[in-house]
LUMBA-220473 format. One record per residue: residue in one letter; residue number from 1; chain; x, y, z of N, C-alpha, C, O, CB in turn. Coordinates in steps of 0.2 Angstrom, whole numbers. Atoms other than C-alpha are relative to their C-alpha. Glycine has a CB too. Layout:
BEGIN
@aa: A; i: NUM; ch: A; n_X: X; n_Y: Y; n_Z: Z; ca_X: X; ca_Y: Y; ca_Z: Z; c_X: X; c_Y: Y; c_Z: Z; o_X: X; o_Y: Y; o_Z: Z; cb_X: X; cb_Y: Y; cb_Z: Z
...
END
This chain:
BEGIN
@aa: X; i: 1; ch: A; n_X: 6; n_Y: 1; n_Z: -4; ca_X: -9; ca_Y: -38; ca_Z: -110; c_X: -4; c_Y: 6; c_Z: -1; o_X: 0; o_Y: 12; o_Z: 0; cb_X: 2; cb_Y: -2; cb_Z: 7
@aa: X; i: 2; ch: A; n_X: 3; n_Y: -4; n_Z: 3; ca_X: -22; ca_Y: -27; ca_Z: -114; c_X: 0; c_Y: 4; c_Z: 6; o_X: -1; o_Y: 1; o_Z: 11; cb_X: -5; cb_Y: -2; cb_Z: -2
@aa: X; i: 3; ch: A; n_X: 2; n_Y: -6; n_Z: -3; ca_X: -24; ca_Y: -10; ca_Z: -103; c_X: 5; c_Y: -1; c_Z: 8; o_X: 3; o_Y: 0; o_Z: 14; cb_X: -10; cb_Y: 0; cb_Z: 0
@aa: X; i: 4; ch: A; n_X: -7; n_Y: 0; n_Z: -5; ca_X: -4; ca_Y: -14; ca_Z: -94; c_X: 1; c_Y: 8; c_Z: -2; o_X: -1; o_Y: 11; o_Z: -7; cb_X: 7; cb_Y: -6; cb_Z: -3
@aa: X; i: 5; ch: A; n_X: -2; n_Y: -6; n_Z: 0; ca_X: 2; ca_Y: 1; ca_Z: -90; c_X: 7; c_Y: -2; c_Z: 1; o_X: 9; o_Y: -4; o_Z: 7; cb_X: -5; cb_Y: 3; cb_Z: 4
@aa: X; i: 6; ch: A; n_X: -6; n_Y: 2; n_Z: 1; ca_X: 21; ca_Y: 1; ca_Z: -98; c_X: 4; c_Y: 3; c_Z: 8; o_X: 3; o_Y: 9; o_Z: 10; cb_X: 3; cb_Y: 3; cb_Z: -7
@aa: X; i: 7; ch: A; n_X: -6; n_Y: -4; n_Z: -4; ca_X: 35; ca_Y: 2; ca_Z: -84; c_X: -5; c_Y: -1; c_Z: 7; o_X: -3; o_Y: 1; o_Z: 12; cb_X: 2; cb_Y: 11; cb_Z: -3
@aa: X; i: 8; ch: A; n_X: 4; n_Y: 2; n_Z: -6; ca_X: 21; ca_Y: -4; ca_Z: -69; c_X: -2; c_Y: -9; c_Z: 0; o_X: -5; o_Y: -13; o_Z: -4; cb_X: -8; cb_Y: 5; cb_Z: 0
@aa: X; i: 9; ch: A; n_X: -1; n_Y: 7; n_Z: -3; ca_X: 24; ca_Y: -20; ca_Z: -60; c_X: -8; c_Y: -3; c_Z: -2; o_X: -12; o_Y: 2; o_Z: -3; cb_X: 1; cb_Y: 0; cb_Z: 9
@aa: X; i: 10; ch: A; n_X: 7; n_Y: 4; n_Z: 0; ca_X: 7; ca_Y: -33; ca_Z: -62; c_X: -2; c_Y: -3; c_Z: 5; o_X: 1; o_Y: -8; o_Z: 7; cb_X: 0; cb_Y: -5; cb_Z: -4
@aa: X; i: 11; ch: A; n_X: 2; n_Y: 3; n_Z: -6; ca_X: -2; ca_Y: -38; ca_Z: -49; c_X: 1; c_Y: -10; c_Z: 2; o_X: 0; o_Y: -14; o_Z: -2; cb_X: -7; cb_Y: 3; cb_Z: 1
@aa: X; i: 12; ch: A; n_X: -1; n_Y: 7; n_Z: -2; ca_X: 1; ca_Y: -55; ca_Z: -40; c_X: -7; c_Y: -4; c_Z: -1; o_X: -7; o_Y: -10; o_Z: -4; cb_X: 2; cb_Y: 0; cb_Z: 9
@aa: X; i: 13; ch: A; n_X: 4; n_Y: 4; n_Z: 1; ca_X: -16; ca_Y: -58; ca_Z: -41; c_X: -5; c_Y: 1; c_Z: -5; o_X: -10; o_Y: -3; o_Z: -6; cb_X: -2; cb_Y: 0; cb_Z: 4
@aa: X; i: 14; ch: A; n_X: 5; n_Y: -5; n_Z: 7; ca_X: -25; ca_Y: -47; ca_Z: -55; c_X: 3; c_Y: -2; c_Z: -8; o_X: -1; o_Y: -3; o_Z: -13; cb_X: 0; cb_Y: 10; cb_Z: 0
@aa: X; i: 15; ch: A; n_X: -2; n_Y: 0; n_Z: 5; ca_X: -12; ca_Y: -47; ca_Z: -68; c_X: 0; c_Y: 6; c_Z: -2; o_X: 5; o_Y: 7; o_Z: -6; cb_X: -1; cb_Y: -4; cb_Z: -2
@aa: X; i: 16; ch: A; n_X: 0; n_Y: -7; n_Z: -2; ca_X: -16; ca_Y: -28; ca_Z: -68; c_X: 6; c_Y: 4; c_Z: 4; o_X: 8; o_Y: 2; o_Z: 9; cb_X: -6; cb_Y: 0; cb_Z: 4
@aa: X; i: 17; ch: A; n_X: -3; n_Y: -4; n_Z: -6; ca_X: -5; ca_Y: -14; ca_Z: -62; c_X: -3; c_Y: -2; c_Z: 6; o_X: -8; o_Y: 0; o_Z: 9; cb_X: -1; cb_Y: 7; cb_Z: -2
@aa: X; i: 18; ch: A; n_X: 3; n_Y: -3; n_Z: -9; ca_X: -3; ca_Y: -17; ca_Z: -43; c_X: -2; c_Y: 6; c_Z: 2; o_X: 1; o_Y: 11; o_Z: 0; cb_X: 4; cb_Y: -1; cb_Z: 5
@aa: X; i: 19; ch: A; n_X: 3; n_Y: -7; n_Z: -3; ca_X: -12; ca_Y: -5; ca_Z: -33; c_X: 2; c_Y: -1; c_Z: 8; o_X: 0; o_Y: -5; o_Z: 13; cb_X: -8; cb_Y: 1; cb_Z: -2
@aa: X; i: 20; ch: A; n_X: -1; n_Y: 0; n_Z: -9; ca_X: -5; ca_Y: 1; ca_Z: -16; c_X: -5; c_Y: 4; c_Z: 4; o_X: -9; o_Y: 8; o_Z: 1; cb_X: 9; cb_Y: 4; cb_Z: 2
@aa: X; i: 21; ch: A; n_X: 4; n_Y: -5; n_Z: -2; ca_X: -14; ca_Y: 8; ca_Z: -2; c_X: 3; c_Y: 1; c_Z: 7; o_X: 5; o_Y: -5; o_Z: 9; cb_X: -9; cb_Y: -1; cb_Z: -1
@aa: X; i: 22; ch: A; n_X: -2; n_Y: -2; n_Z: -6; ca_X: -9; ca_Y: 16; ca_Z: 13; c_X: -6; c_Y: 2; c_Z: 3; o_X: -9; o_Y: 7; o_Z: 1; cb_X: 5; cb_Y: 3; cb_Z: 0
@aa: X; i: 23; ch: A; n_X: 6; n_Y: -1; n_Z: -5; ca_X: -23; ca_Y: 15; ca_Z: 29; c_X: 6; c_Y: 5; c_Z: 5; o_X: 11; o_Y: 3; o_Z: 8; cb_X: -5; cb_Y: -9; cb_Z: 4
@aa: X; i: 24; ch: A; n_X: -4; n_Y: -4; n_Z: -5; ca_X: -16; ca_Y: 29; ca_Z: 39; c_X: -2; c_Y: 6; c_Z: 4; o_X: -8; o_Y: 5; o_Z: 2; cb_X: 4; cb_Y: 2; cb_Z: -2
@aa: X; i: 25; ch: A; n_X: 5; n_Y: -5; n_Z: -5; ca_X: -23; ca_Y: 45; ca_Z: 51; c_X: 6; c_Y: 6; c_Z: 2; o_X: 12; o_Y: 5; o_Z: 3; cb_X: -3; cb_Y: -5; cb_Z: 9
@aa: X; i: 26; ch: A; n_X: -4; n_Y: -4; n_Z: 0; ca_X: -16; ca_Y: 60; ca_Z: 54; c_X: 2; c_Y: 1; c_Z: 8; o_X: -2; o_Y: 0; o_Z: 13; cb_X: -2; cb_Y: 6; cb_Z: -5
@aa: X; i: 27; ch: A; n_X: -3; n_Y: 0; n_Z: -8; ca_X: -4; ca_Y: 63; ca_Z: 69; c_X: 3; c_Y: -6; c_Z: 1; o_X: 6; o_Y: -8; o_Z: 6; cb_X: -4; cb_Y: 0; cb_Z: 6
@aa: X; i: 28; ch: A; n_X: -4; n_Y: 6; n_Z: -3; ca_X: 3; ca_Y: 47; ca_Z: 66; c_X: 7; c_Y: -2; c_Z: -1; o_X: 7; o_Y: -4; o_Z: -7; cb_X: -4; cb_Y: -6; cb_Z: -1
@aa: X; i: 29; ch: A; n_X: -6; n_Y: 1; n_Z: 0; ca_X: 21; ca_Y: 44; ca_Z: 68; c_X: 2; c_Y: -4; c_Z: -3; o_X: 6; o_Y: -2; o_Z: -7; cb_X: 1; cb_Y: -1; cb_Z: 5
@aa: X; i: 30; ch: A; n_X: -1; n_Y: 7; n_Z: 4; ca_X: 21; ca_Y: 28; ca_Z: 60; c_X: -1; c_Y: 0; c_Z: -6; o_X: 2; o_Y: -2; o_Z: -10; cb_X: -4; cb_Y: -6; cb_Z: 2
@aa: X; i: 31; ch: A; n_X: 4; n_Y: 0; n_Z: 5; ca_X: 11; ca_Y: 31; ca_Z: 47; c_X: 5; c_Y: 5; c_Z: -3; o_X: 8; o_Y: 4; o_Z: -8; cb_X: -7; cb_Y: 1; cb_Z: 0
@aa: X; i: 32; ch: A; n_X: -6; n_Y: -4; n_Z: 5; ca_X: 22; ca_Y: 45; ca_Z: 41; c_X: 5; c_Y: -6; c_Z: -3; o_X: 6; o_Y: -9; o_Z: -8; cb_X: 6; cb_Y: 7; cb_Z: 4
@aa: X; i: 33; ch: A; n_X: -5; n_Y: 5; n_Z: 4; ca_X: 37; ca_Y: 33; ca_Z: 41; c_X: -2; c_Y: -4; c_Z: -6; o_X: 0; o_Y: -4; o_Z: -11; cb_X: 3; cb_Y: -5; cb_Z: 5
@aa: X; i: 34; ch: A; n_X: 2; n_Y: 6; n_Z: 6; ca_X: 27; ca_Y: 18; ca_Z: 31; c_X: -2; c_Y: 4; c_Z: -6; o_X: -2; o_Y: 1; o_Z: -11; cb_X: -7; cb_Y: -5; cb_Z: 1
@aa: X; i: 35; ch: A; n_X: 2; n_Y: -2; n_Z: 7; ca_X: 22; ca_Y: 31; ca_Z: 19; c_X: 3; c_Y: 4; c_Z: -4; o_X: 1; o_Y: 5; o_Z: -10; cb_X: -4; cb_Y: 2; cb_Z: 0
@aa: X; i: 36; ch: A; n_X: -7; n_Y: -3; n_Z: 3; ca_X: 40; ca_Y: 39; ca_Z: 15; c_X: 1; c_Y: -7; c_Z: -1; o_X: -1; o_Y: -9; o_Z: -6; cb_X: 5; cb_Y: 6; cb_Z: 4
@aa: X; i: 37; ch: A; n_X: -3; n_Y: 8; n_Z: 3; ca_X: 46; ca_Y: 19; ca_Z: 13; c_X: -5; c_Y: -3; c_Z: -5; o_X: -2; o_Y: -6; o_Z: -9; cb_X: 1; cb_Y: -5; cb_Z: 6
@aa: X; i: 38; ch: A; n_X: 6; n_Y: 2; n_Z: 5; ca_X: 29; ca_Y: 14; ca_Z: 4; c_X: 3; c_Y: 4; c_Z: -7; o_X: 5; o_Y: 1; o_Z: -12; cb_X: -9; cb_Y: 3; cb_Z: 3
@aa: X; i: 39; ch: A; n_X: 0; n_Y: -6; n_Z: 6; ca_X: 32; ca_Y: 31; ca_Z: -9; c_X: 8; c_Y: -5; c_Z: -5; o_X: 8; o_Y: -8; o_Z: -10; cb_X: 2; cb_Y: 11; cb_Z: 5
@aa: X; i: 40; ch: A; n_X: -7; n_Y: 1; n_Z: 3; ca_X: 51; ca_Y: 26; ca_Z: -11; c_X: -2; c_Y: -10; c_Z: -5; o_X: -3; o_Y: -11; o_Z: -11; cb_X: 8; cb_Y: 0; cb_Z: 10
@aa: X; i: 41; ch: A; n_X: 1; n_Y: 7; n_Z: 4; ca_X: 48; ca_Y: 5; ca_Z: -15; c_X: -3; c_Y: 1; c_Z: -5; o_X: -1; o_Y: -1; o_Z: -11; cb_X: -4; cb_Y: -7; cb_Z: 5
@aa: X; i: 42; ch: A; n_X: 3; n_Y: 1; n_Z: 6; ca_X: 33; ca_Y: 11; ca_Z: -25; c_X: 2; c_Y: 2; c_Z: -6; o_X: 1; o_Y: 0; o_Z: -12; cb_X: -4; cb_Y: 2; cb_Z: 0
@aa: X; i: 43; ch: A; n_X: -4; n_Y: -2; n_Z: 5; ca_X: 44; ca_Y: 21; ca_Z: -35; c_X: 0; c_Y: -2; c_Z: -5; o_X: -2; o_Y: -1; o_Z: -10; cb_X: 4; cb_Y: -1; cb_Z: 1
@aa: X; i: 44; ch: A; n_X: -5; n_Y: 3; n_Z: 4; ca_X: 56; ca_Y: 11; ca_Z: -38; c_X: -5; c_Y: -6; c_Z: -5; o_X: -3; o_Y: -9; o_Z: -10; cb_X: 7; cb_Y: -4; cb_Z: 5
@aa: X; i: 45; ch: A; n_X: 6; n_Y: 6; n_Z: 4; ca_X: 41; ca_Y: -2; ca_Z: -45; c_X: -4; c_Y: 5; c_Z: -7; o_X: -7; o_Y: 3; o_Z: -12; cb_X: -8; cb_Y: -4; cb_Z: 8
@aa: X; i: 46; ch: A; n_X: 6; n_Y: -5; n_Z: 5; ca_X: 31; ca_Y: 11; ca_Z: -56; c_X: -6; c_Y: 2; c_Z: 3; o_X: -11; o_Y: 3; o_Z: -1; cb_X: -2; cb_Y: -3; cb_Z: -9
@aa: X; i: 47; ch: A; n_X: 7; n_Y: 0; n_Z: -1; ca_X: 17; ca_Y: 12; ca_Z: -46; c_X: 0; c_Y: 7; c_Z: 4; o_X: 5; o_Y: 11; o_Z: 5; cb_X: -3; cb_Y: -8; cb_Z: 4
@aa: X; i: 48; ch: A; n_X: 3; n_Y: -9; n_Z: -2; ca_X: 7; ca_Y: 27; ca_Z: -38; c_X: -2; c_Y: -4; c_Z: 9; o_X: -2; o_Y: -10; o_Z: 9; cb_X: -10; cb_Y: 5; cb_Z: -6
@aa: X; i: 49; ch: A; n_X: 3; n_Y: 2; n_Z: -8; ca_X: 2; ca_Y: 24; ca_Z: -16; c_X: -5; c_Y: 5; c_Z: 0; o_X: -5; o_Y: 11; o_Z: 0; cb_X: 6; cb_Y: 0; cb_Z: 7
@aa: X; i: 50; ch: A; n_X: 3; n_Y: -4; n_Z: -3; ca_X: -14; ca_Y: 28; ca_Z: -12; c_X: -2; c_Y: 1; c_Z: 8; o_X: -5; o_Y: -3; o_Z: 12; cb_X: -4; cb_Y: 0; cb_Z: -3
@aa: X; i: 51; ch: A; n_X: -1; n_Y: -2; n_Z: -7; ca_X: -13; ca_Y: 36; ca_Z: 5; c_X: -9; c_Y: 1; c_Z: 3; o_X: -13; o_Y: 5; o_Z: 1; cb_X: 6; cb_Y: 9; cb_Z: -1
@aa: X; i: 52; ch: A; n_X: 5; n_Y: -1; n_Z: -1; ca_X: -31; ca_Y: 34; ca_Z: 15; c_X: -1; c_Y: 1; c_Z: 7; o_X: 1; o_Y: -4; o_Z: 10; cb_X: -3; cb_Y: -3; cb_Z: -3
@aa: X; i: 53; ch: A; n_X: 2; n_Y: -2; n_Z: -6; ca_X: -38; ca_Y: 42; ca_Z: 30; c_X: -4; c_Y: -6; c_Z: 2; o_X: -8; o_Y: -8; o_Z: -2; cb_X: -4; cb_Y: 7; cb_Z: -1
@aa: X; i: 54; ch: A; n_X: 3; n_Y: 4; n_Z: -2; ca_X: -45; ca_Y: 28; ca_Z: 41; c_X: -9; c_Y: 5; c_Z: 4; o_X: -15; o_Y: 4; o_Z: 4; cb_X: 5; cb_Y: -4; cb_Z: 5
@aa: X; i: 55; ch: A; n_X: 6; n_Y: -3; n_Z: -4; ca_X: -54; ca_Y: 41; ca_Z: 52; c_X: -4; c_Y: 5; c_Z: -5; o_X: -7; o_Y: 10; o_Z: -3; cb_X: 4; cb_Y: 5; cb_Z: 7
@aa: X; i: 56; ch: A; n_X: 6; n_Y: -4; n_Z: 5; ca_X: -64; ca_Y: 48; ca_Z: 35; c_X: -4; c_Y: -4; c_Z: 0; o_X: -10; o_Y: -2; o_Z: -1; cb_X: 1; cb_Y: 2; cb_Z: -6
@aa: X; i: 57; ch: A; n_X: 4; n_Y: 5; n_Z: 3; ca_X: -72; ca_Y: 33; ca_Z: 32; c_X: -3; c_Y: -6; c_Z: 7; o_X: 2; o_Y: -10; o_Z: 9; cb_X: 5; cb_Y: -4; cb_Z: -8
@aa: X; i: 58; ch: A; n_X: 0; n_Y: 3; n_Z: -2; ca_X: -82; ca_Y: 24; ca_Z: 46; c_X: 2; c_Y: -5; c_Z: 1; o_X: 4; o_Y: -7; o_Z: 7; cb_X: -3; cb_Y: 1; cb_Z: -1
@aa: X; i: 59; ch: A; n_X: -3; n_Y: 6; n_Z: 2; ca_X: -79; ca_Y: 8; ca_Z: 39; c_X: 5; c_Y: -4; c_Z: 3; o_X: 6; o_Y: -9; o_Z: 6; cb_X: 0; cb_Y: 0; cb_Z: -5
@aa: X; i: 60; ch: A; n_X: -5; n_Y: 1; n_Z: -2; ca_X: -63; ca_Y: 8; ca_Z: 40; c_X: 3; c_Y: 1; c_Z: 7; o_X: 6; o_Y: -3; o_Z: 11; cb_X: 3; cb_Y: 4; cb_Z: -4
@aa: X; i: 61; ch: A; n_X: 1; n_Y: -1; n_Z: -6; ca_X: -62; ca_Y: 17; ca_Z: 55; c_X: -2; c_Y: -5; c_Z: 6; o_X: 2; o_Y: -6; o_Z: 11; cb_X: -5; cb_Y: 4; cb_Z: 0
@aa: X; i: 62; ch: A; n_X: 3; n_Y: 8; n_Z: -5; ca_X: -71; ca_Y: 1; ca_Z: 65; c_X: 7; c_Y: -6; c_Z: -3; o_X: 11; o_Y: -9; o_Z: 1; cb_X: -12; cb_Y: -4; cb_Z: -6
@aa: X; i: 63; ch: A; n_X: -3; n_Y: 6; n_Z: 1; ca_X: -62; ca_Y: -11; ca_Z: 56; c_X: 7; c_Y: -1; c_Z: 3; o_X: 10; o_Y: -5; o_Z: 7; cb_X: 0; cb_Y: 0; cb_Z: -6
@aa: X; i: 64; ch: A; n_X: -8; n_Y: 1; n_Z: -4; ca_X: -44; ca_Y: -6; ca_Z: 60; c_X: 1; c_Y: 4; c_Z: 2; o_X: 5; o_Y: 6; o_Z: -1; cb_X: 7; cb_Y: -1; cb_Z: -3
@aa: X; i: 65; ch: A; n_X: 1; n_Y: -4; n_Z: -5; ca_X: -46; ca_Y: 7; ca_Z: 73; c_X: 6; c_Y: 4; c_Z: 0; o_X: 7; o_Y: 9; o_Z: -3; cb_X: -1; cb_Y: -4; cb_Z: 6
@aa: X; i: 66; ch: A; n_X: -5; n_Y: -4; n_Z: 0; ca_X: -31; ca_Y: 12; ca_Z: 80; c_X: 8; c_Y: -6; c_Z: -5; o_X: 14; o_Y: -4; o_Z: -4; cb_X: 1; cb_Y: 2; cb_Z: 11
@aa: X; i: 67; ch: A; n_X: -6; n_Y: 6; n_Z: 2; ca_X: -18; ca_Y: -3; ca_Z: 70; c_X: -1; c_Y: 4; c_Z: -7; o_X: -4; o_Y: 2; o_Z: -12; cb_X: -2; cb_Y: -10; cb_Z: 0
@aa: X; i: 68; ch: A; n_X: -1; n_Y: -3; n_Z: 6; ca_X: -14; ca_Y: 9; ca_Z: 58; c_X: 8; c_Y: 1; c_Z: 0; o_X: 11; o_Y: 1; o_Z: 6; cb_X: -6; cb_Y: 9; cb_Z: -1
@aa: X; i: 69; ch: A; n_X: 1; n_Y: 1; n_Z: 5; ca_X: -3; ca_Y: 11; ca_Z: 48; c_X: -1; c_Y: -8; c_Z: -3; o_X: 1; o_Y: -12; o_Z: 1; cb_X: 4; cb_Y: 4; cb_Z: -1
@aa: X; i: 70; ch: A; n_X: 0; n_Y: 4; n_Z: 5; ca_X: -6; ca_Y: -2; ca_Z: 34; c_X: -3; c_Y: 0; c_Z: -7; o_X: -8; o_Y: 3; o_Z: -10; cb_X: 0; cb_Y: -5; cb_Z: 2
@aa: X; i: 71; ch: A; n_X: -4; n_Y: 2; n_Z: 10; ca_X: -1; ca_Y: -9; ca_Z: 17; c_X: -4; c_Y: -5; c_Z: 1; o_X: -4; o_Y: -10; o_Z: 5; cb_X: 10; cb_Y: -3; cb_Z: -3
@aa: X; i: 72; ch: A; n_X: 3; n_Y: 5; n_Z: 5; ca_X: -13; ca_Y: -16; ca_Z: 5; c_X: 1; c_Y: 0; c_Z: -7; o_X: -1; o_Y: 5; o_Z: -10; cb_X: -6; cb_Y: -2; cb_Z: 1
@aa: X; i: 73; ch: A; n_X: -1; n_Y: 0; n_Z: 6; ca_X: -9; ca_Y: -23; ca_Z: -10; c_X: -4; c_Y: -5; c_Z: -4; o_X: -5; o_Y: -11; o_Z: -5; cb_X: 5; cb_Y: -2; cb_Z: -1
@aa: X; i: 74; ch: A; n_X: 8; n_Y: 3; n_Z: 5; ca_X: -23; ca_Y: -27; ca_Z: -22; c_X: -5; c_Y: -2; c_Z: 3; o_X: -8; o_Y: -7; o_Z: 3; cb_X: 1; cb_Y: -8; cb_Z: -5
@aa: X; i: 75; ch: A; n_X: 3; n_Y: 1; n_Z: -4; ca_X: -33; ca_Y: -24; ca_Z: -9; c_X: -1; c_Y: -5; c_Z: 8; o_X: -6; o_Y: -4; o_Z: 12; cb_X: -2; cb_Y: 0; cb_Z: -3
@aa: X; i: 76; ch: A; n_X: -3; n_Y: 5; n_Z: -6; ca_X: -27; ca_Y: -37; ca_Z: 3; c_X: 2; c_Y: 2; c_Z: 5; o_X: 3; o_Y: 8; o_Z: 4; cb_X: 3; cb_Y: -3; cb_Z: -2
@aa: X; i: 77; ch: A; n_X: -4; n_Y: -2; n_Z: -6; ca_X: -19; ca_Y: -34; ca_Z: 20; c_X: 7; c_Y: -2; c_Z: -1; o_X: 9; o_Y: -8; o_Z: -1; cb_X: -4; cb_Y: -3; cb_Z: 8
@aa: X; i: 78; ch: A; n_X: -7; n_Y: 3; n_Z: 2; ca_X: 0; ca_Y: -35; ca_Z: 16; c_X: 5; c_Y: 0; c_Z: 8; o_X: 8; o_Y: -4; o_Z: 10; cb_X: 3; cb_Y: 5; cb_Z: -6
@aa: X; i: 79; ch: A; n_X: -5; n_Y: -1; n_Z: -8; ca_X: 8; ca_Y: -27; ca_Z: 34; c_X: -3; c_Y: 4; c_Z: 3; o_X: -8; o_Y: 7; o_Z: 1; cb_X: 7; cb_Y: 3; cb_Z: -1
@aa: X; i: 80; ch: A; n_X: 3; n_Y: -6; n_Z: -4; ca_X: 4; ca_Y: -17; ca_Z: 47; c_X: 3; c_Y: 4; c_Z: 4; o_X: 9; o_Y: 3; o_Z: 2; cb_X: -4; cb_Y: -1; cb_Z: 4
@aa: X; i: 81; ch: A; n_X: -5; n_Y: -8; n_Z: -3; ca_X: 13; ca_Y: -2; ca_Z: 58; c_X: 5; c_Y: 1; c_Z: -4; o_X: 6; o_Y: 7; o_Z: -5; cb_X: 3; cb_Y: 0; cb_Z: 8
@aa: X; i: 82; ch: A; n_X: -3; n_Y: -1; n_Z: 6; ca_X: 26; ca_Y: -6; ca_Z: 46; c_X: 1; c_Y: -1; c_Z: -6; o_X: -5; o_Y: -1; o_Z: -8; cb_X: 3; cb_Y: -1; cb_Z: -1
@aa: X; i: 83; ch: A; n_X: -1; n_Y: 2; n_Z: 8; ca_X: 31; ca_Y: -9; ca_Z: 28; c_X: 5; c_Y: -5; c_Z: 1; o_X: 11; o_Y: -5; o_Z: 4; cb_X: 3; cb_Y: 6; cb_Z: -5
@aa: X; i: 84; ch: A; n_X: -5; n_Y: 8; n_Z: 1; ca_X: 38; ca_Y: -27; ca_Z: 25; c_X: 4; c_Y: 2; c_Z: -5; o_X: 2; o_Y: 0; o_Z: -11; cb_X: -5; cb_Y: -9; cb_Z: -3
@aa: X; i: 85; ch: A; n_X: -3; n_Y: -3; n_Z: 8; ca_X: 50; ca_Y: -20; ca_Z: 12; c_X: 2; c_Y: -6; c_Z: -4; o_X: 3; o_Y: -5; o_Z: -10; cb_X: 5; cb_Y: 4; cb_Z: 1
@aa: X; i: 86; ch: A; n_X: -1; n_Y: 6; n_Z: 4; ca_X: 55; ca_Y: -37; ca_Z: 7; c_X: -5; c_Y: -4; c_Z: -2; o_X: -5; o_Y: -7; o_Z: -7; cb_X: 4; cb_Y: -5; cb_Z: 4
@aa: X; i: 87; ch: A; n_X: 5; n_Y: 5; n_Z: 3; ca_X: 41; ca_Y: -46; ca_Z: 6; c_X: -6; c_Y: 4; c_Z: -4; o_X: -12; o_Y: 2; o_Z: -4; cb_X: -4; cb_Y: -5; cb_Z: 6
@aa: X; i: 88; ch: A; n_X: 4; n_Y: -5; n_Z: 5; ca_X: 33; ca_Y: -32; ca_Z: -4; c_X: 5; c_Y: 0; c_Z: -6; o_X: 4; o_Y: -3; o_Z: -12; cb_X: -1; cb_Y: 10; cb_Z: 4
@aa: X; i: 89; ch: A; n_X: -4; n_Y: 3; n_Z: 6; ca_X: 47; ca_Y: -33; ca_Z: -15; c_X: -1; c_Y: -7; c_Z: -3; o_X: -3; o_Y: -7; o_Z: -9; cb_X: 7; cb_Y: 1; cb_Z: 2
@aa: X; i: 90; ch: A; n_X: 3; n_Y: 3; n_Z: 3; ca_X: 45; ca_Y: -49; ca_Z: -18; c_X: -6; c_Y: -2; c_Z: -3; o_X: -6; o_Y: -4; o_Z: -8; cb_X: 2; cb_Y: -2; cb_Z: 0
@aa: X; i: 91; ch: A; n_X: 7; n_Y: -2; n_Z: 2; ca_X: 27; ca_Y: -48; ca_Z: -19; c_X: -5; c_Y: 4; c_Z: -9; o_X: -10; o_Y: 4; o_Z: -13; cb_X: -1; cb_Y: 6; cb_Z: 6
@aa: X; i: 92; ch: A; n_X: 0; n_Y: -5; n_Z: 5; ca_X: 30; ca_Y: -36; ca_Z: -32; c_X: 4; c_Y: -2; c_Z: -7; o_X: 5; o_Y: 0; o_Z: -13; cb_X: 3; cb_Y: 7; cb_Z: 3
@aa: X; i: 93; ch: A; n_X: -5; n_Y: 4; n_Z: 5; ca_X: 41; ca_Y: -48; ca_Z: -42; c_X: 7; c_Y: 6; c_Z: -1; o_X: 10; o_Y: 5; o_Z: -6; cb_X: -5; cb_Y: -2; cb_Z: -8
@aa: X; i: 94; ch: A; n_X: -7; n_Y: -1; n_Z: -1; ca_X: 57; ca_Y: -36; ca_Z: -39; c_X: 7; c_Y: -4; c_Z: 0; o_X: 12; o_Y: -2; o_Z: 1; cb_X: -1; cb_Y: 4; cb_Z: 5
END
């Protein structure tokens, strides 16, 4: 498939390397945890997490206020204050 990136999972819905993102704020307790368990699963998958400040970006800000942390995959909402680690795995076809 053209412009796979060897050794990284394909998205459920792109067929594209999945792309992870973590909505998270600093000071937050939770969000550390989801994002040492996000790092570790993405790992083991080949993929990279990007880690994003809610309270930089208005937008975001409004939208999920204080319901941070969360996981999206392929832009989607996948979990929130935690990491589903099973249903990200299989998500991820693991």
């Amino acid at each position: 498939m053209p412009g796979r990136v060897p050794g990284r999972r394909p998205s459920p819905v792109t067929g594209e390397p999945a792309r992870l993102r973590l909505l998270t704020r600093s000071g937050c307790h939770l969000c550390q945890v989801a994002e040492e368990t996000l790092e570790r699963v993405a790992g083991e998958a080949g993929l990279a997490v990007e880690a994003v400040d809610v309270d930089a970006d208005p937008e975001l800000q409004s939208e999920f206020g204080d319901r941070v942390p969360v996981v999206l995959l392929d832009g989607r909402e996948h979990s929130y204050f935690t990491v589903d680690v099973p249903r990200l795995r299989r998500d991820l076809g693991m």
